[in-house]
DRENDO-1510 file (C-alpha; in Angstrom, 1 decimal, always signed):
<recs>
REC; n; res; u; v; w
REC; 1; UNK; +71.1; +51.1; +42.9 .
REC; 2; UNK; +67.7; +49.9; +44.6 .
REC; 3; UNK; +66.1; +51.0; +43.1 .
REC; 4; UNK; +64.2; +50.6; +41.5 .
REC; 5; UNK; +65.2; +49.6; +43.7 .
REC; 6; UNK; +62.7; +50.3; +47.1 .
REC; 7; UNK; +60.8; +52.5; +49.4 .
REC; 8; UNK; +61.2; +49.6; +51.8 .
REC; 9; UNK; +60.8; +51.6; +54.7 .
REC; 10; UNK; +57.6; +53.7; +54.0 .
REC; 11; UNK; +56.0; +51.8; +51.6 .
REC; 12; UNK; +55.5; +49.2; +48.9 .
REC; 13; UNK; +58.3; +49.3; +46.6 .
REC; 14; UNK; +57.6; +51.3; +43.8 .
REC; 15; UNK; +57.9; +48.5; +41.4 .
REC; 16; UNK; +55.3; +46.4; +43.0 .
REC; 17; UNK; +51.2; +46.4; +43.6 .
REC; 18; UNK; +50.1; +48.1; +46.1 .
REC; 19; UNK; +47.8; +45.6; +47.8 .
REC; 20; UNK; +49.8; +42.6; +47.7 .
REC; 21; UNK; +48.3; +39.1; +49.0 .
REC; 22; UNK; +50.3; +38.0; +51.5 .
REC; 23; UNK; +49.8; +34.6; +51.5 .
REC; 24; UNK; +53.3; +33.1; +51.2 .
REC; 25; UNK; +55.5; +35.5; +53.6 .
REC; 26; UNK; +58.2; +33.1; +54.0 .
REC; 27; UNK; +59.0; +32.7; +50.4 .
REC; 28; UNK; +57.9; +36.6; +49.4 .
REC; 29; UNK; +61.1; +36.9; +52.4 .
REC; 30; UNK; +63.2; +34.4; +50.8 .
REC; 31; UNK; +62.4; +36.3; +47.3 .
REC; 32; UNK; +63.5; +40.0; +48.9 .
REC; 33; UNK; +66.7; +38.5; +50.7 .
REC; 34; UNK; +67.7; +37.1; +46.9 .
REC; 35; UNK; +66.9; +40.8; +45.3 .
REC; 36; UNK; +69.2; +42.6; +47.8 .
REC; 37; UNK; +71.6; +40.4; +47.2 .
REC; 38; UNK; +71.9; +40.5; +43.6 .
REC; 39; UNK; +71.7; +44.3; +43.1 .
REC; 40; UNK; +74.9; +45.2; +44.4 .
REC; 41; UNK; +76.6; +43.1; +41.9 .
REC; 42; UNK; +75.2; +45.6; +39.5 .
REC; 43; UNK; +76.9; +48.3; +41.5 .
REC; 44; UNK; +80.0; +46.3; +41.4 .
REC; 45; UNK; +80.4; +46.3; +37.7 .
REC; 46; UNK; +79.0; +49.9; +37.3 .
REC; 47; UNK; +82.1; +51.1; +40.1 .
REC; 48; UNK; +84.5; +48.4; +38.3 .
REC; 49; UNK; +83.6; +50.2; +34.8 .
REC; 50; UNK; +83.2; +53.6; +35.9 .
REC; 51; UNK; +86.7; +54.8; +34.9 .
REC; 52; UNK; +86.7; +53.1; +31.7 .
REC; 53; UNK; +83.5; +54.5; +30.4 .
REC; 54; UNK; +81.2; +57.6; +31.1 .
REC; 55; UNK; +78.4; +57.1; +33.2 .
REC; 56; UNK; +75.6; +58.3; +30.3 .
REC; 57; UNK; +77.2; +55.3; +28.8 .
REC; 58; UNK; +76.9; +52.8; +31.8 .
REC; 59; UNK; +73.2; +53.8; +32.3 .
REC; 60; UNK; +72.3; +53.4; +29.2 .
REC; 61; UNK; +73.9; +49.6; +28.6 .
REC; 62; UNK; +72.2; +49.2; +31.9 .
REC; 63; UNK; +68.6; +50.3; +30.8 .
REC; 64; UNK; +69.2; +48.5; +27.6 .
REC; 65; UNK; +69.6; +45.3; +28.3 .
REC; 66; UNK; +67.4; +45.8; +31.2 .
REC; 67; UNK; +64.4; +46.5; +28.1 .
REC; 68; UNK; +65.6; +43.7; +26.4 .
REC; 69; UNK; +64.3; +41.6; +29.4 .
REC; 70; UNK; +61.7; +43.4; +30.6 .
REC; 71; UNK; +59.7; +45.0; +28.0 .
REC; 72; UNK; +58.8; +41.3; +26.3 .
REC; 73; UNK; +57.9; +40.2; +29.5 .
REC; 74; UNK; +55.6; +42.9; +30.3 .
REC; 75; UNK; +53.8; +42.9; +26.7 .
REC; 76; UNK; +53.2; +39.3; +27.1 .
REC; 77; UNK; +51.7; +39.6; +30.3 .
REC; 78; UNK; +49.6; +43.0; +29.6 .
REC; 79; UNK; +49.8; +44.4; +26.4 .
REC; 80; UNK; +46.8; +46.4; +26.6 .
REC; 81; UNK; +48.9; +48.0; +29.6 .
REC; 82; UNK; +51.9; +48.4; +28.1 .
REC; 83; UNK; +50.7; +49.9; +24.9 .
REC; 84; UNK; +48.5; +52.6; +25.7 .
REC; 85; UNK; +49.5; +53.4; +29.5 .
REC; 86; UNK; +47.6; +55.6; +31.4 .
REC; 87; UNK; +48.7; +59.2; +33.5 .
REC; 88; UNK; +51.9; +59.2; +30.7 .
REC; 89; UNK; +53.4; +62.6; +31.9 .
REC; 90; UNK; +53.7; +61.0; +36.0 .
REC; 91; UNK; +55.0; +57.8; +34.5 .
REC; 92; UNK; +57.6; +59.9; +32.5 .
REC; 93; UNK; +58.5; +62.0; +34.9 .
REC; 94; UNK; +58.7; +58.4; +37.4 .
REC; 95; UNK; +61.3; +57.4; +34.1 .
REC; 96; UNK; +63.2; +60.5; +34.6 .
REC; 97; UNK; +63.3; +60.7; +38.5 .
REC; 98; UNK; +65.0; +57.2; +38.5 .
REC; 99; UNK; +67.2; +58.4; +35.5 .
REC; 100; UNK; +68.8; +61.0; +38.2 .
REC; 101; UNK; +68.6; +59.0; +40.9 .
REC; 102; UNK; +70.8; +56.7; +38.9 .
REC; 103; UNK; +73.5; +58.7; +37.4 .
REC; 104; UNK; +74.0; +60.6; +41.0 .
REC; 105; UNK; +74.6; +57.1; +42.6 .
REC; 106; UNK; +77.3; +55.4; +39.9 .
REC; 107; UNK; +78.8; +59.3; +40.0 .
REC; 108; UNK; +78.8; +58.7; +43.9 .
REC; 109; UNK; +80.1; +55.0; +43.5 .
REC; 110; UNK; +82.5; +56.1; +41.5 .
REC; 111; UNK; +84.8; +57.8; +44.1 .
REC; 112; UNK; +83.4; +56.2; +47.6 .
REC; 113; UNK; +82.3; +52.6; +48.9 .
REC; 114; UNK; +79.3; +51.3; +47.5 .
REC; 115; UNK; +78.5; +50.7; +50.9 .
REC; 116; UNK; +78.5; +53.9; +52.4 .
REC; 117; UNK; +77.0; +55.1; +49.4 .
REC; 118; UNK; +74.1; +53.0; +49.6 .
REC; 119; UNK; +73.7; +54.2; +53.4 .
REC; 120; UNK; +73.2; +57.7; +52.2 .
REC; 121; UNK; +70.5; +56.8; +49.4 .
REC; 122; UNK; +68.7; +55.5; +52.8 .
REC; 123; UNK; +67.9; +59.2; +53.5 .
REC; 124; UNK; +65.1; +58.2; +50.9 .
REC; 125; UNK; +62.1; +57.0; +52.8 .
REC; 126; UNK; +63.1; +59.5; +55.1 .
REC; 127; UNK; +62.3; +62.4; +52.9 .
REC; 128; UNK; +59.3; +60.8; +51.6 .
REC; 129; UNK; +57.5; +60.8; +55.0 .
REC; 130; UNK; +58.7; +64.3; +55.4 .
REC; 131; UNK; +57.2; +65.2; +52.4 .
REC; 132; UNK; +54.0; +63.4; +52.3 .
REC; 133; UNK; +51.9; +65.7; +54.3 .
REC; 134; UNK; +52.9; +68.3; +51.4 .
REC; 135; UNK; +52.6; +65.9; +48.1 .
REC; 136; UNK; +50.1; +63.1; +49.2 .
REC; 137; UNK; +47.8; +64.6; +51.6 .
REC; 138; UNK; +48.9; +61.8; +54.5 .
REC; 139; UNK; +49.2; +62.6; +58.0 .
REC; 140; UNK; +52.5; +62.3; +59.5 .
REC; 141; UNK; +52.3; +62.3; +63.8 .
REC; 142; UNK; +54.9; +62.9; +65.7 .
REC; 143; UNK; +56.6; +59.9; +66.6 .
REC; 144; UNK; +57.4; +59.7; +62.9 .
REC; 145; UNK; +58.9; +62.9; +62.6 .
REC; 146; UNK; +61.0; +62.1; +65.5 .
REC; 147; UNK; +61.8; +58.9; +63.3 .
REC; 148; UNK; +62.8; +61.2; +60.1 .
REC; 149; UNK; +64.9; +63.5; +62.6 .
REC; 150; UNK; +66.8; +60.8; +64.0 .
REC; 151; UNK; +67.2; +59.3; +60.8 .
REC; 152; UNK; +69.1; +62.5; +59.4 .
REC; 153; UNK; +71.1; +62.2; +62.7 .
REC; 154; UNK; +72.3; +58.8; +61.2 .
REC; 155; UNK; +73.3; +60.3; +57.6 .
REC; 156; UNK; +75.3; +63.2; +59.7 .
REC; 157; UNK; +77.2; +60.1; +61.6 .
REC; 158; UNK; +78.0; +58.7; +57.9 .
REC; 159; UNK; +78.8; +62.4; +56.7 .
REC; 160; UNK; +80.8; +63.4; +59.9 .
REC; 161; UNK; +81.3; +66.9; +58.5 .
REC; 162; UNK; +83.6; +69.1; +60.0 .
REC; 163; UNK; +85.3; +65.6; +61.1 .
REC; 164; UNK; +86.9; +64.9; +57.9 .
REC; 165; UNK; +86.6; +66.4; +54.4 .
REC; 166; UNK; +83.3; +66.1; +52.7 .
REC; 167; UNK; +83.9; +64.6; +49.6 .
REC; 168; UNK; +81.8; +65.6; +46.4 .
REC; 169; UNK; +80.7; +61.5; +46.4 .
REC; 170; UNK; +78.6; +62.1; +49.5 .
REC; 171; UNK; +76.6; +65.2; +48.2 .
REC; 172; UNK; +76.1; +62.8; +45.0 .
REC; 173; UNK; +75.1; +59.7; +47.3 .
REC; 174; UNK; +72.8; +62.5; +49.1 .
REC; 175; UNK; +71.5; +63.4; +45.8 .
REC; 176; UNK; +70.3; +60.1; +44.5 .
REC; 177; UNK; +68.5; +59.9; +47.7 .
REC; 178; UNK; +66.7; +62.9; +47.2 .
REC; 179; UNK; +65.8; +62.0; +43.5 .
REC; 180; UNK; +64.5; +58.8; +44.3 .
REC; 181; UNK; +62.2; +59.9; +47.4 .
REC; 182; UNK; +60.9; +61.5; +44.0 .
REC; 183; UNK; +60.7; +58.6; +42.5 .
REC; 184; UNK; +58.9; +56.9; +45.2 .
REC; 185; UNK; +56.1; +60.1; +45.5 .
REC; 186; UNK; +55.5; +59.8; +41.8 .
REC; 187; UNK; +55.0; +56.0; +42.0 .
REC; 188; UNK; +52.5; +55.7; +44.8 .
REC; 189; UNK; +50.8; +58.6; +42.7 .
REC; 190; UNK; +50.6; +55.5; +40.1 .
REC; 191; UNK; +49.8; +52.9; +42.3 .
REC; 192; UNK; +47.0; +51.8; +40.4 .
REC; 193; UNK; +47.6; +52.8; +36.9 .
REC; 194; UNK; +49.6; +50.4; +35.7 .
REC; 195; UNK; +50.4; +46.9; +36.9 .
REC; 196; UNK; +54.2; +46.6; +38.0 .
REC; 197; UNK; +55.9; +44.9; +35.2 .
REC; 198; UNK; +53.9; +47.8; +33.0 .
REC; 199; UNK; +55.7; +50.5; +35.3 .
REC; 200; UNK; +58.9; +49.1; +35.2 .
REC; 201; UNK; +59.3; +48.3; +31.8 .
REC; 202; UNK; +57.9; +52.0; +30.8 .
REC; 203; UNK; +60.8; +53.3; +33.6 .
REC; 204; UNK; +63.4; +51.6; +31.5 .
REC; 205; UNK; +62.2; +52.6; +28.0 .
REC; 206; UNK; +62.4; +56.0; +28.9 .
REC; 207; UNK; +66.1; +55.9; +30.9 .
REC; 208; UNK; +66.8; +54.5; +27.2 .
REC; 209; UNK; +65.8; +56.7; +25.2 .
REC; 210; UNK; +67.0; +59.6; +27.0 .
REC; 211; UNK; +70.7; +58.6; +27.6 .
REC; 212; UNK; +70.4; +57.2; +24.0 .
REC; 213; UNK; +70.0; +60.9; +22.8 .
REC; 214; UNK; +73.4; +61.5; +24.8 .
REC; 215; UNK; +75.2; +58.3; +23.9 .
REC; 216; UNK; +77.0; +60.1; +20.8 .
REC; 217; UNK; +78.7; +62.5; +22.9 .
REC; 218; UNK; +80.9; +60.1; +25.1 .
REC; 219; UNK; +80.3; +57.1; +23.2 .
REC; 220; UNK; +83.3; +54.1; +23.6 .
REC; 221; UNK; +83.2; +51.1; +21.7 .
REC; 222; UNK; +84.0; +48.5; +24.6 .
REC; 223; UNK; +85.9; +45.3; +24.0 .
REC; 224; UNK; +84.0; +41.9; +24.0 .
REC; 225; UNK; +84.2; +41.0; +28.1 .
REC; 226; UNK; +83.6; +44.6; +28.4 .
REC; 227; UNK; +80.1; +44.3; +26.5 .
REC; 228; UNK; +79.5; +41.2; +28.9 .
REC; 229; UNK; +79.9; +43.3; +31.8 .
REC; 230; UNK; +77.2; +45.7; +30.7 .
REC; 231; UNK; +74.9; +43.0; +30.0 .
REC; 232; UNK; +75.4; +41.4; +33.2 .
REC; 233; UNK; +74.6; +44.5; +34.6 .
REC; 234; UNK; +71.4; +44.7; +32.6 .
REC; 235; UNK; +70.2; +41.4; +33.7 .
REC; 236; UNK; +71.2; +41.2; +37.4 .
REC; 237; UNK; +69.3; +45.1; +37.6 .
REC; 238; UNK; +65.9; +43.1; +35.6 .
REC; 239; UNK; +66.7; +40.4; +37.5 .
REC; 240; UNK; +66.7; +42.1; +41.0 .
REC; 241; UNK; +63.6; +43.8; +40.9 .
REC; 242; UNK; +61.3; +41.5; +39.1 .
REC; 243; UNK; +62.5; +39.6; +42.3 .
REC; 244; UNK; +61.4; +42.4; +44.7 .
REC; 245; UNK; +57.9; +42.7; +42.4 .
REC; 246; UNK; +57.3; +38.8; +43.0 .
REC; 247; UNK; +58.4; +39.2; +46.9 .
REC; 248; UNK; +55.6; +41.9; +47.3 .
REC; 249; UNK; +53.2; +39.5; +45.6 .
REC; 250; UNK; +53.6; +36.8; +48.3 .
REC; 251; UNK; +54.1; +39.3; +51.5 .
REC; 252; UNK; +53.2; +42.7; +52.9 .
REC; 253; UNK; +55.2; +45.0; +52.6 .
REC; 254; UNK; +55.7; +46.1; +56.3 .
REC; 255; UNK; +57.2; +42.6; +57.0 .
REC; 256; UNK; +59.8; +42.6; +54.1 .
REC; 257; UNK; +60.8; +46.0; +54.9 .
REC; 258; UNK; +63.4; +45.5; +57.8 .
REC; 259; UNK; +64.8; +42.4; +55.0 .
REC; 260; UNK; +65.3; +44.8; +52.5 .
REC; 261; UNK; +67.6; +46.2; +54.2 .
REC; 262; UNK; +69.7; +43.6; +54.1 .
REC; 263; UNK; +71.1; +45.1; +50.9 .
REC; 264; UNK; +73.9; +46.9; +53.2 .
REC; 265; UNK; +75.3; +43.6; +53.7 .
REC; 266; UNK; +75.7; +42.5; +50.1 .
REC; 267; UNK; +77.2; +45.7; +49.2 .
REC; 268; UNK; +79.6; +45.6; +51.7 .
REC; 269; UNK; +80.8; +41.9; +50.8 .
REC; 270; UNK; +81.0; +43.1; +47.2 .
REC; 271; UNK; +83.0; +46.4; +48.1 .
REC; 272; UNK; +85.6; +44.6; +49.9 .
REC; 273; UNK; +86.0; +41.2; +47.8 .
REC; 274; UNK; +86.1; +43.6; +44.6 .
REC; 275; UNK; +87.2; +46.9; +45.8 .
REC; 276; UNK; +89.1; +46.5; +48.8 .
REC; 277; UNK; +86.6; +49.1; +50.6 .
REC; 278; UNK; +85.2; +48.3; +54.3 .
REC; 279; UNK; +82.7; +51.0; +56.4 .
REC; 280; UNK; +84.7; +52.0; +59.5 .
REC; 281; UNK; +83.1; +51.9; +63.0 .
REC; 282; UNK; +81.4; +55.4; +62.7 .
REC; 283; UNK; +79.5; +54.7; +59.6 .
REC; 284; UNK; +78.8; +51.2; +61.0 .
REC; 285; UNK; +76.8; +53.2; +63.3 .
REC; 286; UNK; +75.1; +55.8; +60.8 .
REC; 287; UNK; +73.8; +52.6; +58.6 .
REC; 288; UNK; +72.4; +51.3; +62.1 .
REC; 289; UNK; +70.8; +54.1; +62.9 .
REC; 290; UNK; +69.6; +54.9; +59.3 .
REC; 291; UNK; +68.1; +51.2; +59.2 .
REC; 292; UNK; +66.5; +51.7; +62.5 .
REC; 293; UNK; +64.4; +54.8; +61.8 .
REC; 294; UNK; +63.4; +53.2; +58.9 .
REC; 295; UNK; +62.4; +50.3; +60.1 .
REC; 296; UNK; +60.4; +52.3; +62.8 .
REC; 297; UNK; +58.7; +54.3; +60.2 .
REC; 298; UNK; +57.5; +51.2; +58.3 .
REC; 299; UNK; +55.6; +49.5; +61.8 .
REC; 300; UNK; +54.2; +53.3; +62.5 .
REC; 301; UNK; +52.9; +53.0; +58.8 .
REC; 302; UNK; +51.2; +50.0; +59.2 .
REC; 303; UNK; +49.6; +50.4; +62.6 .
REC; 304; UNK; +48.3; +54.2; +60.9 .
REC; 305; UNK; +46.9; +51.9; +58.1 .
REC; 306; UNK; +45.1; +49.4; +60.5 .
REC; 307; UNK; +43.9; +51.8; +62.4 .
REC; 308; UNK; +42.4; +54.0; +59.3 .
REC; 309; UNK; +41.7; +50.9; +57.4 .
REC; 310; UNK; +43.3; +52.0; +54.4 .
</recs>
């Protein structure tokens, strides 16, 4: 999941400053384009491990060795930061949105494509600019609600309901869009308290801890390459978005939005080579659409900033 993957559309990504220098755009690209396409692989071996172990268990491996990675790195780089961070309760409750955000999407992943999952969880930056007028205080004008509208449009073409049967993974997939937009609120909210690696790291201490209070409930010892796996998936998710955090360090983000997107792709080469799964022609068209209003949300951001100057 991007997710921490990635208000790409709407804003920074939440794991990232929020006035990045963009001084080296096409290496900050070349640094997105390799974060989208490592994440999916981290989808790949949640979906591959899904029926062998519960998903409290796959989050927490994934978080785990996630910390193992990140936490050092952040303490070495500000451990003033990292031990006594400030606004605590937003950066917990940033912890938790991700937390359900997460467990909706391998839930979702479980039973449906990872790719047409990850087309729904594009409903996110849609709902943030929806609800920023409410939680932020930002204008939204029209042509941008005319964006979010159309976007919905697109998640209707990947739900088709009343064309075929609506199957509990979408409503997940759906869900884990709307907990991330939460996500993403409660991150610009701590755009400047903490730097990036700070916020992340504190994200995947407390995913820990909380499935660790729940691990003795569906607890399975795995076998050795199963163990591997869940590392692997650790890695490849710290991996992946200290990626996307250096990629907003070299470019804005309104030019590595529409590349961020690119994540579809991946995810669809990993579905098929691993799963057999391919998005037919209709959700083909739902993704496009999806992509589009988001993309179209992200210029409309930019020229609002320009023309406020902040």
């Amino acid at each position: 999941m991007t997710r921490p993957a990635a208000d790409l559309a709407n804003a920074p990504h939440p794991d990232v400053p929020a006035s990045p220098p963009p001084d080296r755009p096409l290496l900050g690209i070349g640094l997105m384009l390799a974060s989208v396409a490592l994440l999916p692989i981290m989808d790949g071996f949640a979906k591959a491990m899904a029926d062998s172990f519960a998903i409290v268990q796959l989050i927490w491996a994934r978080f785990l060795f996630q910390s193992l990675l990140i936490v050092p790195l952040a303490l070495g780089t500000s451990p003033r930061a990292m031990l006594r961070p400030g606004h605590l309760p937003l950066q917990l409750g940033r912890g938790v949105g991700i937390l359900i955000g997460t467990f909706l999407f391998f839930s979702a992943i479980r039973t449906m494509p990872i790719a047409d999952a990850l087309a729904l969880l594009f409903i996110a930056p849609l709902i943030v600019t929806a609800l920023s007028p409410l939680v932020l205080g930002e204008p939204v004008g029209v042509r941008r609600w005319m964006a979010v509208l159309v976007g919905f449009g697109g998640a209707l073409v990947v739900l088709r309901p009343g064309l075929t049967v609506l199957q509990p993974g979408a409503l997940l997939a759906l869900g884990a869009g709307a907990s991330f937009a939460g996500y993403v609120l409660l991150t610009r909210r701590l755009s400047h308290a903490a730097p990036p690696l700070v916020t992340l790291a504190i994200t995947s201490l407390v995913c820990l801890v909380v499935t660790s209070a729940l691990l003795p409930a569906v607890w399975v010892t795995p076998q050795p390459m199963q163990l591997a796996a869940m590392a692997a998936m650790g890695a490849i998710g710290a991996g992946g978005h200290y990626l996307m955090i250096r990629a907003f360090e070299k470019a804005p983000a309104s030019l590595l939005a529409p590349f961020g997107y690119g994540e579809i792709l991946t995810a669809t080469i990993v579905g098929y080579y691993w799963f057999g799964d391919f998005p037919d022609g209709m959700t083909w068209l739902g993704i496009a659409i999806l992509i589009a209003s988001g993309i179209y949300i992200s210029v409309r951001e930019r020229v609002r900033r320009e023309e406020t100057g902040h």
